[in-house]
C-alpha positions as CSV (number, residue, x, y, z in Angstrom):
1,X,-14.6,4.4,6.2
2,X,-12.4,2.0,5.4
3,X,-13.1,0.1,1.5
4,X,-11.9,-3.5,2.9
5,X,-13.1,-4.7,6.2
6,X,-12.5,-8.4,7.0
7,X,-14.8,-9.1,9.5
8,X,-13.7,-12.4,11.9
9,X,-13.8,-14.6,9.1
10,X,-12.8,-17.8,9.5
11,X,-12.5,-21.0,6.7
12,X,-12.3,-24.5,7.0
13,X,-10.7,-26.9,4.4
14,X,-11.4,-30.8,4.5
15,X,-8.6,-33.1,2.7
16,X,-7.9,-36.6,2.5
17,X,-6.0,-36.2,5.5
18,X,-8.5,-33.7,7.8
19,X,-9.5,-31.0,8.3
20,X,-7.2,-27.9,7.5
21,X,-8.0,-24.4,9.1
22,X,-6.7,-22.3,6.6
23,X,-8.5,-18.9,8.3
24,X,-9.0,-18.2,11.8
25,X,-11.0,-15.6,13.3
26,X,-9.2,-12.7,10.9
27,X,-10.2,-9.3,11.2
28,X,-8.7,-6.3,9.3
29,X,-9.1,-3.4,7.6
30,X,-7.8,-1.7,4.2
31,X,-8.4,1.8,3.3
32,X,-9.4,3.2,0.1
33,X,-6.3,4.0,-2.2
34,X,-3.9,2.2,-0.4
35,X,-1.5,-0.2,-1.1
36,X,-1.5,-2.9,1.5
37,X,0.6,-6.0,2.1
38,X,-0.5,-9.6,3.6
39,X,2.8,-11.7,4.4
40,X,3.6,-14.9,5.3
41,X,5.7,-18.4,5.2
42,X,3.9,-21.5,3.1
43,X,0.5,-21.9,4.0
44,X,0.1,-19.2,6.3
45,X,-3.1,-18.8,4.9
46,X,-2.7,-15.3,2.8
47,X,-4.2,-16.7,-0.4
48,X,-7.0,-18.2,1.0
49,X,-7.6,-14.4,2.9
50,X,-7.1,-12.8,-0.6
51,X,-9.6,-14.9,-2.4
52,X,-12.1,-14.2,0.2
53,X,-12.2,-10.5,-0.7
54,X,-13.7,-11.2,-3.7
55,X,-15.8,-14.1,-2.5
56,X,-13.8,-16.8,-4.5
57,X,-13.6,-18.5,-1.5
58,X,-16.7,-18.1,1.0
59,X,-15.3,-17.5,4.4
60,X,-17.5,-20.2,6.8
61,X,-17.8,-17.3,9.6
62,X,-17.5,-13.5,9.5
63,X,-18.4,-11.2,6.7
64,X,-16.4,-9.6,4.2
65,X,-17.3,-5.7,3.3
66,X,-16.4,-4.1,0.3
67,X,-17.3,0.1,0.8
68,X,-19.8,-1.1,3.5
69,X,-22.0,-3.6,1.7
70,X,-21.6,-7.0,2.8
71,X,-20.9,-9.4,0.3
72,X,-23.0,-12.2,2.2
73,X,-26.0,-10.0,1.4
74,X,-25.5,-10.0,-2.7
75,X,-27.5,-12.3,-5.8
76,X,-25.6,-14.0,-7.4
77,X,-25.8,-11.8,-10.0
78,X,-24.9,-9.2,-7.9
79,X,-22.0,-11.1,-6.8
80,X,-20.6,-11.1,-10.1
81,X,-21.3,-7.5,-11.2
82,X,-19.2,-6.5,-8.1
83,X,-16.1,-8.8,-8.9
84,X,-15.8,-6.6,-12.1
85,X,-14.9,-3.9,-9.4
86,X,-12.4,-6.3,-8.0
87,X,-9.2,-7.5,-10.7
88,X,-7.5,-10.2,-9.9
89,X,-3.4,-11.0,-11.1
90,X,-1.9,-14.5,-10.2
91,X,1.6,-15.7,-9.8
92,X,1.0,-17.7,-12.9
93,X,-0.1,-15.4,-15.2
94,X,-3.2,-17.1,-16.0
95,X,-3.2,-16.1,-19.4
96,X,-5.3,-17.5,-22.3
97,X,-2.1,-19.5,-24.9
98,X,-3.8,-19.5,-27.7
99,X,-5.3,-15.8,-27.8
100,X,-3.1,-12.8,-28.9
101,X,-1.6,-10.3,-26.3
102,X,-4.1,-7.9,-27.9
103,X,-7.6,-10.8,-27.3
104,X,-6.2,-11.6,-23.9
105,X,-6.5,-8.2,-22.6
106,X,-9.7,-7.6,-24.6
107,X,-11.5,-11.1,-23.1
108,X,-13.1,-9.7,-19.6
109,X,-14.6,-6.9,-21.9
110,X,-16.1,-9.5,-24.2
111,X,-17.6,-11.1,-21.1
112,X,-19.4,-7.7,-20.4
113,X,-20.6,-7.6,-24.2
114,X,-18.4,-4.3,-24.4
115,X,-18.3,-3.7,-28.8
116,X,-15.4,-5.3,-30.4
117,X,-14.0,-1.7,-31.2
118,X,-14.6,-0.1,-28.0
119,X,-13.4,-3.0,-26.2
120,X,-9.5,-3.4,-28.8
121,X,-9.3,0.3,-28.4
122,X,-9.3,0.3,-24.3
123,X,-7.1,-3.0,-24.8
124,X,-4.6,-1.0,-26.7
125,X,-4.4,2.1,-24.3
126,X,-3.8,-0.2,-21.7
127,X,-1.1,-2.2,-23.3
128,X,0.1,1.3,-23.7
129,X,0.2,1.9,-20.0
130,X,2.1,-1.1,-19.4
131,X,4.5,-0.7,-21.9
132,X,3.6,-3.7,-24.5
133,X,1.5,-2.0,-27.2
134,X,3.9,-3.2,-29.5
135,X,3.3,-7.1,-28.6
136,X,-0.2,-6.7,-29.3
137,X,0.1,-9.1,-31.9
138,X,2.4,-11.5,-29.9
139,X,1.3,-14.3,-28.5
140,X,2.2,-15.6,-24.6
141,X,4.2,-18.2,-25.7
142,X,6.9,-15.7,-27.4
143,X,6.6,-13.2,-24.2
144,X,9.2,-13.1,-21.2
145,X,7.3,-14.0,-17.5
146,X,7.8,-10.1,-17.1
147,X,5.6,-9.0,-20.0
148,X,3.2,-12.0,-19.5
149,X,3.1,-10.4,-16.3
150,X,2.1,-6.6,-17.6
151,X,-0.5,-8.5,-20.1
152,X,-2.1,-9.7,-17.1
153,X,-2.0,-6.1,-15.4
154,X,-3.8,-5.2,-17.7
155,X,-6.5,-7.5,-18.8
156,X,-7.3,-7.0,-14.8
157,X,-7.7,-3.3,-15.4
158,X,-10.0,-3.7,-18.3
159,X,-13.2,-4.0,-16.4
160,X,-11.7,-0.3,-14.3
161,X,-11.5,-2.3,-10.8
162,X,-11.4,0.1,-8.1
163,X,-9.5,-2.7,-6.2
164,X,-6.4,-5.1,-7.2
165,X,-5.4,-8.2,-5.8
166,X,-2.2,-9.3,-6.4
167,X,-1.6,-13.1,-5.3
168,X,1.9,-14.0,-5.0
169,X,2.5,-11.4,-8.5
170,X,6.5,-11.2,-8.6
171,X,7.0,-14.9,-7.0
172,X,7.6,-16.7,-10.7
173,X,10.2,-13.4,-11.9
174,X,13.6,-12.7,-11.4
175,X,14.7,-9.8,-8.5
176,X,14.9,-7.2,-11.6
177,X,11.8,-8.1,-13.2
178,X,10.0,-7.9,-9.8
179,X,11.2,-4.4,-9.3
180,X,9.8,-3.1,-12.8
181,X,6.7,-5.0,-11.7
182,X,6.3,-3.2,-8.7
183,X,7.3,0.2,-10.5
184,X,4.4,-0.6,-12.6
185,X,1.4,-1.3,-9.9
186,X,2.8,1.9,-8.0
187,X,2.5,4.0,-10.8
188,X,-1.3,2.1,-11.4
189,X,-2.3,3.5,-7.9
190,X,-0.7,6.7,-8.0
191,X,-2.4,7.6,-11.1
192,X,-6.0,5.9,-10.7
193,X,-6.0,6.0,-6.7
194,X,-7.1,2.0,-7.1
195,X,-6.5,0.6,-3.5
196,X,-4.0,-2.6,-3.8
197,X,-3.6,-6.0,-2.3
198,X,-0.4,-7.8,-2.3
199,X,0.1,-11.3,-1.1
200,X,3.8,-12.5,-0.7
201,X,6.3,-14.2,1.2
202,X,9.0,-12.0,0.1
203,X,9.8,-9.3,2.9
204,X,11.4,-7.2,-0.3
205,X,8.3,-7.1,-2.2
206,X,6.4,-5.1,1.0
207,X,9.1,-3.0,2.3
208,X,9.3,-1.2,-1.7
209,X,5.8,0.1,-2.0
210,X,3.2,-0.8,0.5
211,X,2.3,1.0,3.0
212,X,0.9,-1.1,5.8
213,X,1.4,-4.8,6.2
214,X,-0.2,-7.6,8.3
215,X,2.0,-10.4,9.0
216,X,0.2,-14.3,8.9
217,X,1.0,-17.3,10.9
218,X,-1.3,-20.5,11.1
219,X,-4.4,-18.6,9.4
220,X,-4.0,-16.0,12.0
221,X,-2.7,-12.2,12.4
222,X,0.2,-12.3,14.1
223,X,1.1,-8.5,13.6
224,X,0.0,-5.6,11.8
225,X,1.1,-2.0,11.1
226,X,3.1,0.5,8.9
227,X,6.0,-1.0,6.8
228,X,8.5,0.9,8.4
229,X,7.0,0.2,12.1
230,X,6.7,-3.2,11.5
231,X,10.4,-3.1,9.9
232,X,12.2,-1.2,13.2
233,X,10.8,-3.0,15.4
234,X,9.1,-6.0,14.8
235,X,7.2,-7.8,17.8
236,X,6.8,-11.4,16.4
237,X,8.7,-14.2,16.1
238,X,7.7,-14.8,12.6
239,X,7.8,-11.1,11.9
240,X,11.6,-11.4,12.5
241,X,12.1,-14.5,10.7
242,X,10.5,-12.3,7.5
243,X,12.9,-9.9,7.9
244,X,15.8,-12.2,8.5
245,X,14.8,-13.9,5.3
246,X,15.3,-10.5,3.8
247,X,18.9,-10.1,5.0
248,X,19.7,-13.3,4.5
249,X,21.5,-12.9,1.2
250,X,23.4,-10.1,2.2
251,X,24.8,-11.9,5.3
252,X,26.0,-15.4,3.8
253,X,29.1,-14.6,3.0
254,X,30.0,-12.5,6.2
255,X,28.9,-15.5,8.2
256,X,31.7,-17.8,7.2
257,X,34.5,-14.7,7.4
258,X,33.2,-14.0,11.0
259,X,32.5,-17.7,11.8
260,X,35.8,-18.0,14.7
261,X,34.4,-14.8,16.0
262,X,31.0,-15.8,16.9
263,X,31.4,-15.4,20.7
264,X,30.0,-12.1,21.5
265,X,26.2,-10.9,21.8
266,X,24.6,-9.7,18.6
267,X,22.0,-7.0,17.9
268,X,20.4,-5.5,15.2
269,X,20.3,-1.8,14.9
270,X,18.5,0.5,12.4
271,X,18.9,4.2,11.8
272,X,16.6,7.0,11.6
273,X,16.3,9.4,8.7
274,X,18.1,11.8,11.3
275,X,21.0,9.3,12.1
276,X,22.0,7.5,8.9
277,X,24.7,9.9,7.9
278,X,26.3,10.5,11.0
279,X,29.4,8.2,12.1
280,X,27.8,6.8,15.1
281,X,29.6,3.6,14.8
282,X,32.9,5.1,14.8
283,X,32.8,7.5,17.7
284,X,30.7,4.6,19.5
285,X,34.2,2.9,19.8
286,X,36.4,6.3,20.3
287,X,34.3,6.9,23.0
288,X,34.4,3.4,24.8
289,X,37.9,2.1,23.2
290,X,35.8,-1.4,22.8
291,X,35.7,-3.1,19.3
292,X,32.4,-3.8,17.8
293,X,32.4,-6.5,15.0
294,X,30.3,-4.9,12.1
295,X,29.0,-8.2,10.3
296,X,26.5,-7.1,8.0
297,X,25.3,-3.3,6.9
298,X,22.9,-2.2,4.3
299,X,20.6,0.6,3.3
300,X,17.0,-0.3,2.6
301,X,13.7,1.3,0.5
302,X,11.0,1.0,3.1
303,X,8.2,2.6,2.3
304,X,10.1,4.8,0.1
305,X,12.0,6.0,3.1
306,X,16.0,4.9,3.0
307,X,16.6,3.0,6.3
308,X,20.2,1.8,7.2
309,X,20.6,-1.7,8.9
310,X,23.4,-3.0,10.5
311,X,24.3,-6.3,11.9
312,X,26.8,-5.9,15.6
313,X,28.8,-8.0,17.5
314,X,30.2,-6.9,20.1
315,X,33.6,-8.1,22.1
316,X,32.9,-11.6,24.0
317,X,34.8,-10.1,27.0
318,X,33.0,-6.8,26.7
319,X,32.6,-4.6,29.7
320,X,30.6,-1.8,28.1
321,X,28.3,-3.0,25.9
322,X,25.0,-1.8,28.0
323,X,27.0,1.6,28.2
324,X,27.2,0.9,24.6
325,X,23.8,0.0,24.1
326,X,22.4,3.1,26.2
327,X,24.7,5.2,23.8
328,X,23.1,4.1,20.8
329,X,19.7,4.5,22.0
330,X,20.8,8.0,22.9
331,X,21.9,8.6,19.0
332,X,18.2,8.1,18.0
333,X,19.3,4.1,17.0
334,X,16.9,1.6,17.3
335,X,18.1,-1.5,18.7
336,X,16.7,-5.2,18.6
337,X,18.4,-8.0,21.0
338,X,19.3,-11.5,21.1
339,X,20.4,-12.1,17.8
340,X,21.4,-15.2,16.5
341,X,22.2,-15.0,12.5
342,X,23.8,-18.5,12.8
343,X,20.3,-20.4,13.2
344,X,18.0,-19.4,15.0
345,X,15.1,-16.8,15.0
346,X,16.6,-13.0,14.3
């Protein structure tokens, strides 16, 4: 059974200038131990999803279940009891300024009337785990975003959540910062099994440690799956665009070196694990005596799985290129069509 189950919940917003549909008609389910990943563009509607897993926002329709039990169904008293099963880190830290690393981490175990002692001594094994024992003394102000960011990792394990949502965590950090960030929450659920919810906009962020995705558009699913499903061959437009935004770094500069060149018909091509260290390129254009413009070419953590990406072109006069195509296909290459890296959707 699955721990998460979003049940055709929808939610309405009402501003100054209408109403806003932030939810519509979402439906999805997370398993126990897992660590899933909700993506999309600017008011796509993932924060309002992940606050309605924890009843922070009340979805107007549907039901949200947590193990089964529907959180509709719970006191208010209740209610709260089960959030302590549900932590909770924010983009912005959210951290108390004039508290001590040490009485930040400590506050949701004051709020449960845990002893003073009992409750400094988990804070200090858990600033442990995070690798800021030694700031326990510091306050926020003196700490980098990163360890503000493992303070707050921590203060959300204090109350032992079996769940963690993590809303837009590594958006506020720097790319290296993220990635010892996202170290950090894998190691959380490898060694307490707690099932994880990440909300971003960053493509990056999902490919290095989750393990199933579902992809928002206009407070609704556009597409959902494994990471590295999702990443071979994506099926939506905005799915794409996601992973165009990913490449996008990479393939700035190669897009003004190739710009007199920008003729022929592009794809996108990814290898398997069985391909990636064979020289399929090369022997693609012995065998056919055609060139084939290589604009961009990467190798990629998805899922923990090294995928290589490349970024064709092939001749504008070109007289092979489905022989090509059918070649690559035969080579255990996936291939993705109509192309355009110089504005529109990948």
């Amino acid at each position: 059974m699955s721990e998460i189950v979003l049940d055709n919940i929808s939610k309405k917003f009402t501003t100054k200038d209408g109403t806003v549909e932030a939810l519509k008609n979402v439906s999805l389910e997370i398993d126990k131990g897992e660590i899933y990943g909700v993506i999309g563009m600017s008011g796509a509607g993932k924060s309002t999803l992940v606050r309605c897993i924890n009843f922070l926002e009340k979805p107007d329709e549907g039901r949200v279940l947590i193990d089964g039990n529907s959180l509709d169904d719970y006191s208010k008293k209740e209610l709260q009891k089960q959030r302590e099963s549900i932590g909770m880190i924010f983009q912005h830290f959210n951290l108390l300024m004039q508290k001590t690393v040490l009485d930040n981490v400590c506050f949701p175990l004051y709020i449960q009337n845990v002893p003073g002692k009992q409750a400094r001594k988990k804070a200090e094994e858990l600033l442990d785990l995070v690798g800021l024992l030694e700031k326990k003394n510091a306050y926020p102000a003196q700490l980098s975003g990163g360890q503000k960011q493992r303070v707050a990792i921590a203060r959300a394990l204090a109350s032992d959540p079996k769940i963690l949502l993590c809303d837009e965590a590594t958006s506020a950090l720097d790319p290296q910062t993220t990635s010892s960030i996202l170290e950090l929450l894998k190691n959380i659920n490898d060694k307490f099994g707690i099932t994880i919810v990440i909300i971003t906009h960053q493509m990056s962020v999902v490919r290095k440690i989750c393990d199933r995705v579902a992809i928002m558009e206009g407070g609704q699913l556009a597409e959902t799956g494994k990471v590295s499903e999702v990443f071979s061959h994506p099926k939506t437009k905005v799915a794409k665009r996601l992973i165009r935004q990913d490449i996008d770094t990479d393939i700035d500069d190669n897009i003004q070196a190739t710009d007199l060149i920008r003729n022929g018909e592009i794809i996108r091509i990814t290898f398997s694990e069985n391909s990636a260290f064979e020289p399929v390129i090369a022997n693609l254009v012995l065998t056919y005596k055609e060139p084939v413009n290589i604009l961009r070419a990467s190798t990629k953590n998805v899922g923990g799985i090294a995928k290589g990406d490349m970024i064709l072109e092939f001749a504008k006069d070109s007289t092979k290129k489905e022989e090509m195509k059918k070649y690559l296909k035969e080579h255990e290459i996936e291939i993705e069509e109509n192309i355009d890296i110089y504005g529109g959707d990948i």
